[in-house]
N, C-alpha and C positions, 0 to 999 in steps of 0.2 A: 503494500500500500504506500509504500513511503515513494515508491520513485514517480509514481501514480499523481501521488499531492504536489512534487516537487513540477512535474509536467503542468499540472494545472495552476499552481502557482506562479510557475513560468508565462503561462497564457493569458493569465488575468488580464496584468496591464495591455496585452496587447487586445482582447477585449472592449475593457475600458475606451482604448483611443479610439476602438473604432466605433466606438456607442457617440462619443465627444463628436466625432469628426461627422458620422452619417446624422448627428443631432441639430450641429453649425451648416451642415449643405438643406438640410431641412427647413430648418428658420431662413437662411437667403432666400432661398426659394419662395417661401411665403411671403417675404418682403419682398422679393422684385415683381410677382405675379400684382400684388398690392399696389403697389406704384403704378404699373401697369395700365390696372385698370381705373385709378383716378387717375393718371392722366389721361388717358382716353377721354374719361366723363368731362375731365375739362377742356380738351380739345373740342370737342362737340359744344360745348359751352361757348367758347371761343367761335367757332365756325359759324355758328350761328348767329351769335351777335354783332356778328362782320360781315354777315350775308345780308341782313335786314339791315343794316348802317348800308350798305352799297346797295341793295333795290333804294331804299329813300333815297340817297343823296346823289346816286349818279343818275338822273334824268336826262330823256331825253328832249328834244324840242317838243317828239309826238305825246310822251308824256304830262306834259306842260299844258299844251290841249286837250289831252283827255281828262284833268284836274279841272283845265279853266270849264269845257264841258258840265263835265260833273256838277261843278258852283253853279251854271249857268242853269242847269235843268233844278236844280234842288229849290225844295219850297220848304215853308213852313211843315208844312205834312207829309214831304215826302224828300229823305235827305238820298240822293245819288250819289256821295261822295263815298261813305262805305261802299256800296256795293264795287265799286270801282277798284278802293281800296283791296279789297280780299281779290278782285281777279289777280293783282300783282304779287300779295303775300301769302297767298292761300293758308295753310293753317299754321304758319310760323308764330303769328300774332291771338294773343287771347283775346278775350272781348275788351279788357283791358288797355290791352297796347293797342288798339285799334280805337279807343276813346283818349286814349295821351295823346298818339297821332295826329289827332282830329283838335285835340282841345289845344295842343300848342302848335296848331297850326302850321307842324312841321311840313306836310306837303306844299302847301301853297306859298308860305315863304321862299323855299327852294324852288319851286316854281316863280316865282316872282328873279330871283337872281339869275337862273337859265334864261327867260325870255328878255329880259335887260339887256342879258349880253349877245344874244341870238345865235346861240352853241350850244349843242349836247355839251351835260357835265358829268365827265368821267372822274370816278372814284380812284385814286393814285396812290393813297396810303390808310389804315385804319390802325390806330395802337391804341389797346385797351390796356386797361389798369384798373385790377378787381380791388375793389373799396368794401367788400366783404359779403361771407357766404353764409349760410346755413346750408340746412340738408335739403332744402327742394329750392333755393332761391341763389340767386347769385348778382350782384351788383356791380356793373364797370362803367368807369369813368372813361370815354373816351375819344379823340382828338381825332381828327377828320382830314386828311385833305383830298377838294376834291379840283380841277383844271380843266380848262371849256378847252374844247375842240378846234378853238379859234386858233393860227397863224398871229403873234407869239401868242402860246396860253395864259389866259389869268388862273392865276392858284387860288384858291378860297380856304379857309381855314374853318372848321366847325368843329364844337366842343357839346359837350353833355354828358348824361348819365342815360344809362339802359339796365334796364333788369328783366332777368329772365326768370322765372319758374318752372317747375316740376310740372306739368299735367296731364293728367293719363296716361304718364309714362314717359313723355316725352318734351324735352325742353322748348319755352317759347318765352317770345317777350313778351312783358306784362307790363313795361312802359316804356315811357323813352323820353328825354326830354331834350333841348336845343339850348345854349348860353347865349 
């Protein structure tokens, strides 16, 4: 028995390390899977809130029309400018962001500065800067540039805040504002 114990004595430690070692590639693994996939969730987060910043802010002329349109058909009773709205953002926007939309006047503004200059205004940079999250919501500040189509381009600069939410699974903006 003794040379028995002195084998398994022997083996322990090398046991041991290898309990350590497959315990440390275990927990990595857990943490990089992790990471993983928050930042995925925040890429999506990201993507989104960059997509809806560039349908608003890059208009085109025909857009501009189909806004001034819209104001022009809309009545006390019957507002056209939603429905206009959602054919461009389809379910990006909750009922929410499509009321910030509308109440700061973010379309028509931006329309107002495209028809000024008589150019499509393409979107050229978006940088966001998260101002903080929770578990279904997420808040960014973010700085805009967008440059008319015009022979040399004018740059415009726009600034605000966006926020998105969780809903039904799937991320949307839930406001938007304009500086």
């Amino acid at each position: 028995m003794k040379v028995k114990e002195k084998i398994l004595m022997r083996q322990l430690p090398f046991y041991r390390k290898l309990i350590i070692f497959t315990s440390i590639i275990l927990i990595l693994t857990i943490t990089i899977v992790t990471l993983i996939i928050v930042n995925r969730n925040n890429n999506t987060q990201d993507a989104i809130a960059k997509e809806v910043l560039t349908i608003t802010f890059g208009l085109t002329r025909q857009d501009c029309e189909g806004i001034k349109d819209a104001l022009n058909q809309s009545s006390d009773s019957n507002n056209v400018l939603p429905d206009y709205l959602h054919t461009k953002y389809n379910t990006q926007l909750t009922g929410n962001g499509y009321e910030a939309l509308m109440n700061n006047r973010i379309p028509t503004r931006i329309a107002g500065e495209v028809q000024g200059e008589a150019s499509d205004l393409k979107v050229s940079s978006v940088k966001l800067k998260s101002l903080d999250a929770d578990a279904g919501t997420i808040r960014y500040q973010y700085i805009l540039k967008a440059e008319t189509k015009s022979s040399p381009p004018k740059v415009f600069t726009f600034s605000g805040n966006i926020l998105l939410i969780k809903d039904a699974g799937q991320w949307k903006v839930d406001g938007i504002s304009l500086k």
